[in-house]
N, C-alpha and C positions, 0 to 999 in steps of 0.2 A: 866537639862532636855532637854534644846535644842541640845546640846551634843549627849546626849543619840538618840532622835529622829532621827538627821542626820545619827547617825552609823546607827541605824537601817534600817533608808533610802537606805544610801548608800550600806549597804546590802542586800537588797532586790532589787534593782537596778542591782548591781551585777550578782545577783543568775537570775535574769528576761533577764539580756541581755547574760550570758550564755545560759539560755535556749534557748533562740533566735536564738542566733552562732549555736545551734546544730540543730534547727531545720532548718535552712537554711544550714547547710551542706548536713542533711541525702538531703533533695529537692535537691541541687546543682548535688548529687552522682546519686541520682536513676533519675534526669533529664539528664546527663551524660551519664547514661548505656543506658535509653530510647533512645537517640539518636545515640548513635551505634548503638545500635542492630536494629534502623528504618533505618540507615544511606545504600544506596544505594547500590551496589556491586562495586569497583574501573571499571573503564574501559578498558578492555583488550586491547591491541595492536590489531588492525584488519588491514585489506590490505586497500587501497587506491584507491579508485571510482574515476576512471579518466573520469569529464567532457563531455573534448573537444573530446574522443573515444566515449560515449554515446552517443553525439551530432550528431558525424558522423553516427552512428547508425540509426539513425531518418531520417538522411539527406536521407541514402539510399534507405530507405523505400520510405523517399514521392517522389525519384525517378521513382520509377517503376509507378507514377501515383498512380488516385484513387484503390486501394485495395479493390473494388466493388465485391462481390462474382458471377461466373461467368465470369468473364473477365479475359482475358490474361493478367491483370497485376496484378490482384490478383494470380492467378496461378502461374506465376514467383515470385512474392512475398514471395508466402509460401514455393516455394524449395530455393531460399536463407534463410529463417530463419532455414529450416532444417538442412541446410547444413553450416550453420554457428556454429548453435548448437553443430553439428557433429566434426566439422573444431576442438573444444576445447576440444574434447573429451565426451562429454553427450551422454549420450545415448538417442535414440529418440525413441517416437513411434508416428504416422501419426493414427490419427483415424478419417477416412472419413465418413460423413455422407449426407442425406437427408433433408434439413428446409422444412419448408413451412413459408413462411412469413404471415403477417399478412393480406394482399393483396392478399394473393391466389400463390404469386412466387414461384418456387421451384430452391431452392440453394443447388450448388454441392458445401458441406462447408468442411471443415477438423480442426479438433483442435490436436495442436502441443507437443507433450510433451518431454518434456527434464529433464536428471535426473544425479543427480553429484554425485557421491559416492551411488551408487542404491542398495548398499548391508546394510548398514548403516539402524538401524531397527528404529529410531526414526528420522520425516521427517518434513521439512516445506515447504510450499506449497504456491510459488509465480506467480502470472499473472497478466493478459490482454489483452485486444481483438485485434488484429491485421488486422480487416478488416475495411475496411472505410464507411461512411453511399453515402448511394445512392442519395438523393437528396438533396440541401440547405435549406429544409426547414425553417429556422428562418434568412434567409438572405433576406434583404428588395427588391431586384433586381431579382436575377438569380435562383430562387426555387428550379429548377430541374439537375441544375449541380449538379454532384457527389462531396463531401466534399475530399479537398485532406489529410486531419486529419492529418497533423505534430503533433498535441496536441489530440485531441479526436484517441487514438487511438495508433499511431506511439512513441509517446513519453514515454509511460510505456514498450512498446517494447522495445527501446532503453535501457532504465534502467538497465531491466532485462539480455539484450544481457552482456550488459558490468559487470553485475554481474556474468555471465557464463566466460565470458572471465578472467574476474579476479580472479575466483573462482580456473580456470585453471592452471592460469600461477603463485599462488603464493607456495613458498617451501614450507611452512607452511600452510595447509589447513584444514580449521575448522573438526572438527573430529564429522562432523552432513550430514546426507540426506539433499541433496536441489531438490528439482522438478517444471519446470518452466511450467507453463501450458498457449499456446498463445491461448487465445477462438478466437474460428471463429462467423461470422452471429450475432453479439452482436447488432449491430449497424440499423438493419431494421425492425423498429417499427413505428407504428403510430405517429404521429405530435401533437394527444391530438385531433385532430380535428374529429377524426372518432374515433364512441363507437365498438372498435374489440370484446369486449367481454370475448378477450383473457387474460390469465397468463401474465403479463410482457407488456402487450399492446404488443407485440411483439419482444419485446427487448429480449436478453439473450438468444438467440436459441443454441448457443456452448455450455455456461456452461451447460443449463439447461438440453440440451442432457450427458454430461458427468458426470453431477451430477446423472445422471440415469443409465447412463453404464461406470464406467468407469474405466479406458485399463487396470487398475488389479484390478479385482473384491472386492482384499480385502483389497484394500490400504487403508490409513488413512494418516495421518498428526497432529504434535502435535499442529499447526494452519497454520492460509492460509492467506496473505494480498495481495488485488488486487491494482493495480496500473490503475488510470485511471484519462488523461489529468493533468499529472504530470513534464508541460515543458514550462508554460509561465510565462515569468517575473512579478514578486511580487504577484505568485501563494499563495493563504490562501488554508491551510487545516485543515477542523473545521472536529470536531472529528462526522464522520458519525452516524444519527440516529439507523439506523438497530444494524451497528457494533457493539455500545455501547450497544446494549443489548443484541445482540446474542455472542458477543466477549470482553467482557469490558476488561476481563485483558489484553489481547495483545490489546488495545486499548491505556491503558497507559503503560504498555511497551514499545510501537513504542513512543508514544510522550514522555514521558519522555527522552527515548535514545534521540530522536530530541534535546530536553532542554537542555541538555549538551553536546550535540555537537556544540550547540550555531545558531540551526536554528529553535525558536520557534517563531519568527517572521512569519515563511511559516507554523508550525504546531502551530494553533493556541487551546488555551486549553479551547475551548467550546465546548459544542455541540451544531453542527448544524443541520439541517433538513433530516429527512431520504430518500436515494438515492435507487431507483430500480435499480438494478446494477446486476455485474456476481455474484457478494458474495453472493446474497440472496439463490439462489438454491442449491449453495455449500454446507449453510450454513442448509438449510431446509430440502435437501433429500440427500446430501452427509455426511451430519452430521460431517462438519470439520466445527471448529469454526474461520471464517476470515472474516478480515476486508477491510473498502475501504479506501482509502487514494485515495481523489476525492478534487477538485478545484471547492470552492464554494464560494457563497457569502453569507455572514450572513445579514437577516435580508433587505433582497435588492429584493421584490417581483416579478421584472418587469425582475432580470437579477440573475437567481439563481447558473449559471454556467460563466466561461470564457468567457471574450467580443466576439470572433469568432468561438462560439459553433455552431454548424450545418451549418456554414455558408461560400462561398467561399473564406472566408480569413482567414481560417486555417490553416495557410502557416509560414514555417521555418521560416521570420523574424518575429515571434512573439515567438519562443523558445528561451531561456535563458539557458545558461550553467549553470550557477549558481542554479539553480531552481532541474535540474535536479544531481546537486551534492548533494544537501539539502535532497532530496529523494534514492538516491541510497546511499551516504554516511549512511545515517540512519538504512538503512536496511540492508548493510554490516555491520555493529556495531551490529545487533540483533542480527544475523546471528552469527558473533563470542562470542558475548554474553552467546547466547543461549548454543553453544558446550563447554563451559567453566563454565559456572554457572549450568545447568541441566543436570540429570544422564540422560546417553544414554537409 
């Protein structure tokens, strides 16, 4: 009998721990397939975000001085970016306009447009503001100096230059529309201190003009990511409030791309606090869906932006090469991505 019992045991044992094996195969296979088929796209070969050229990019901006609308050095400013545009072959169009500031000023502004393969029917759509803010507002000393903006400003310029230049010069060029848009008049808004009453508190006078006219009536973009103070050392960038809701996928696109490029340290995978920015008006009456890739700090009340925001020491040695590779490398990666994984 006891005999008898163990066989029995022993085969039900058996038949209990094949069952098992199989049911831990079929799981194994269809955890398998799941994982391919979630598993990411390989990463294309794309061309190489050179730095130390971006860098210089920036450099020559905060050259010419504050980039004050109105001023002879904004004036020169904006026919070098045109003519650098030009220089690589983009085609440009100059669409000059009228502000009024929030203050009553009237600014002779112009927003910049450059475009890489213009015939190409599927588009994406890169900027940032190219003018510098008027006074130091949040600087403890000198209020009314004009901000020289290496960072606020000069530094998404930079980016973008050296993405036109590279876009240029490689034999192999993404087989996608790229259109680089520099907005003017971003930067001359209220301080928080006076109730303007206005859209933007006064901010966004470029986009928000070209999200209402803009240079071909019928253009569109399959999306848009703005670049803004994207060049100091151990820059964080927490995934924009707005963006994530008006853009969430090209939100984790861009960061993911970041993750395995191995710069998730600067694109950090939270959401942070929503930015009044160019993207909003793009995003509201141009009806292209972009995001911001903005330098901020999480969860830091007194200091929401970069330690030398609006202030007189927004000056080259607080830009990092590195910061700016982190960002433009990222967005060259989309960029080939993009013309390789989605139909034209």
């Amino acid at each position: 009998m006891s005999f008898l019992f163990n066989k029995f045991i022993n085969n039900k044992l058996a038949i209990l721990f094949a069952i098992i094996i199989g049911i831990y195969g079929c799981k194994s296979n269809t955890s398998s397939e799941q994982t391919a088929e979630q598993a990411p796209p390989a990463l294309v070969k794309s061309a190489d975000f050179n730095a130390d050229s971006a860098y210089q990019f920036v450099q020559k901006q905060v050259d010419f001085g504050p980039r004050v609308p109105n001023t002879a050095q904004h004036r020169a400013c904006g026919d070098y970016l045109v003519a650098t545009l030009k220089k690589y072959g983009w085609q440009v169009v100059e669409q000059p306009f009228t502000a009024t500031t929030y203050d009553g000023t009237k600014l002779n502004a112009r927003n910049i447009i450059g475009s890489f393969n213009p015939q190409a029917s599927k588009r994406i759509l890169l900027t940032s503001h190219w003018d510098s803010r008027p006074f130091s507002d949040q600087d403890s000393l000198v209020k009314n100096k004009p901000v020289l903006a290496a960072n606020d400003g000069a530094s998404g310029v930079g980016v973008l230059l050296e993405i036109a230049r590279v876009l240029s010069k490689e034999a192999t060029k993404p087989d996608i529309g790229v259109d680089i848009i520099f907005f003017d008049a971003e930067d001359w808004g209220s301080s928080g201190s006076e109730d303007t009453g206005l859209e933007y508190s006064g901010f966004c006078l470029g986009s928000k003009h070209w999200a209402a006219n803009k240079h071909n009536p019928n253009y569109t973009a399959y999306f848009g990511v703005l670049l803004d103070m994207v060049g100091a050392k151990d820059a964080t960038f927490f995934k924009e409030g707005y963006s994530v809701q008006l853009a969430n996928d090209t939100v984790r696109q861009v960061w993911a791309t970041a993750s395995r490029l191995g710069y998730s340290n600067y694109f950090i995978d939270e959401t942070g606090g929503a930015i009044t920015d160019d993207h909003v008006p793009v995003n509201k009456v141009a009806r292209i869906p972009m995001i911001d890739i903005i330098h901020t700090h999480q969860n830091n009340m007194s200091k929401t932006f970069f330690d030398q925001w609006h202030t007189a020491h927004d000056t080259m040695e607080h830009i990092d090469p590195k910061t700016l590779k982190a960002v433009g490398q990222t967005l060259v990666q989309v960029l080939y991505q993009e013309a390789k994984d989605q139909p034209l």
